[in-house]
One Martini backbone bead per residue (centre of mass of N, CA, C, O) as a GRO file, in nm:
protein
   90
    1UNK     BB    1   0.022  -3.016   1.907
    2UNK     BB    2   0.076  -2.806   2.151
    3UNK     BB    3   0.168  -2.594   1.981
    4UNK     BB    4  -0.016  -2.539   1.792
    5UNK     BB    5  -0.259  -2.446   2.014
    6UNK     BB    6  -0.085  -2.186   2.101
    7UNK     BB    7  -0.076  -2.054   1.852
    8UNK     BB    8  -0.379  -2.010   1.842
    9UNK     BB    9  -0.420  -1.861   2.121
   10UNK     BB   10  -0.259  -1.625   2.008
   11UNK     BB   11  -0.382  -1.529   1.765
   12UNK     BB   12  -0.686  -1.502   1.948
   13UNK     BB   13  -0.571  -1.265   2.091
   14UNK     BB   14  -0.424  -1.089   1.880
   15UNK     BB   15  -0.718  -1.016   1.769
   16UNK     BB   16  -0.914  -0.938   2.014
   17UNK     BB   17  -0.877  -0.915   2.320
   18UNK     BB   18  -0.915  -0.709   2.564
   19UNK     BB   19  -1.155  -0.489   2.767
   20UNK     BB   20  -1.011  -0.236   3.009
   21UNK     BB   21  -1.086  -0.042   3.326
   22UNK     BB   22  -0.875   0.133   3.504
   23UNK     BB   23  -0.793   0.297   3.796
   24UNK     BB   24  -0.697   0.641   3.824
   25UNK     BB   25  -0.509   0.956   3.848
   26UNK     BB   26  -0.536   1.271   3.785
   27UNK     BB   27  -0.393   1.520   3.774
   28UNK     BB   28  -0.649   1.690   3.934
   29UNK     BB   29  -0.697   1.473   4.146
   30UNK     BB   30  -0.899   1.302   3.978
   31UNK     BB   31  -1.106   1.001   3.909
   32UNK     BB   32  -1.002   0.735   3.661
   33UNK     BB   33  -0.984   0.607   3.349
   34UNK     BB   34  -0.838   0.325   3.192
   35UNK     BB   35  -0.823   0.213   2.878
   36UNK     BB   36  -0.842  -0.078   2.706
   37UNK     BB   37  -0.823  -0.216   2.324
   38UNK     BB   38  -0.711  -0.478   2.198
   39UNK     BB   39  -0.715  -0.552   1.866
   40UNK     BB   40  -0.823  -0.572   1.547
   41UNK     BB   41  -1.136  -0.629   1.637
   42UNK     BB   42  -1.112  -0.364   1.736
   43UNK     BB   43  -1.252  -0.046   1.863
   44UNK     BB   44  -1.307   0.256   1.999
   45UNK     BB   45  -1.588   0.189   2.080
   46UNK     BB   46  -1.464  -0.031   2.291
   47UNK     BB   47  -1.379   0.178   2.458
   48UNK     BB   48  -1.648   0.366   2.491
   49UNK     BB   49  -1.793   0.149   2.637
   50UNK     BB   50  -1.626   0.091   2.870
   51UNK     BB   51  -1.657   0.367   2.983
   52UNK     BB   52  -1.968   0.386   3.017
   53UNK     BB   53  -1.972   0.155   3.237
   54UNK     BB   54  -1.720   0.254   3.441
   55UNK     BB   55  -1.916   0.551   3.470
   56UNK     BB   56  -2.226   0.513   3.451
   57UNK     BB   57  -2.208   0.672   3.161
   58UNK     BB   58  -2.078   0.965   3.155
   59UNK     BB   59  -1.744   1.082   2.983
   60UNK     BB   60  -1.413   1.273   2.968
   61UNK     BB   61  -1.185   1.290   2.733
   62UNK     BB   62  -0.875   1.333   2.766
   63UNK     BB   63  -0.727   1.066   2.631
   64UNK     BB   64  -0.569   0.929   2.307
   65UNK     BB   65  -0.462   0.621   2.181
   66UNK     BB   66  -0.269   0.457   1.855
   67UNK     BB   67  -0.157   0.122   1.763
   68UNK     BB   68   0.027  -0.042   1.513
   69UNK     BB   69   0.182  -0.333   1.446
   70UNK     BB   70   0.454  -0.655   1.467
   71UNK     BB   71   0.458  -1.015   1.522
   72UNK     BB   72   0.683  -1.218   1.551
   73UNK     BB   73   0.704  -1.556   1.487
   74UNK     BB   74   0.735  -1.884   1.365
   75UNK     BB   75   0.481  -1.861   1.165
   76UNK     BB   76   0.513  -1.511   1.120
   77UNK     BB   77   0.315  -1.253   1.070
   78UNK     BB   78   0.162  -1.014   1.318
   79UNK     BB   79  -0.094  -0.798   1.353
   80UNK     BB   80  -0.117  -0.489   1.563
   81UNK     BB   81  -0.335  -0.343   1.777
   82UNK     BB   82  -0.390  -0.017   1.981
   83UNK     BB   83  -0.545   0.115   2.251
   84UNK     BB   84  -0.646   0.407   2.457
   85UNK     BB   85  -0.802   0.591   2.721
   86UNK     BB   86  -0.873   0.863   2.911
   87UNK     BB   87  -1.089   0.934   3.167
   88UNK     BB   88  -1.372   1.095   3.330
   89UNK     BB   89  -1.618   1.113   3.507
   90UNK     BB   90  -1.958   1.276   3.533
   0.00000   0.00000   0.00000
């Protein structure tokens, strides 16, 4: 019973994601944020919103990439998708 309730939190991790605000020092050095927003159910949107929030208004994109892949399981295979931008706090 507890490998299946694990099984589901993975899955619904694994969906959803977490979007995070890391602050880093960029390379001319001032400082800005890393964003991340993984999970299928995420948009560039969503890394978007938390720019705007981690820099209380505008922000400008240094860089972004996105990729999506596969994770094999036990129970089968779950697409994955990850997101991130580097931004710079206007």
């Amino acid at each position: 019973m507890y490998k299946n309730i694990y099984i589901l939190l993975l899955f619904c991790w694994v969906i959803t994601g977490c979007v995070t605000a890391t602050p880093i020092t960029l390379p001319d050095g001032s400082t800005g944020y890393e964003i991340k927003c993984p999970g299928t159910q995420r948009s560039m949107g969503d890394c978007m919103n938390k720019a705007r929030e981690a820099c209380g208004g505008n922000y400008k994109v240094v860089d972004k990439e996105e990729s999506s892949g596969l994770a094999f399981t036990a129970y089968g295979i779950m697409q994955t998708r990850d997101r991130s931008m580097f931004v710079e706090c206007e």
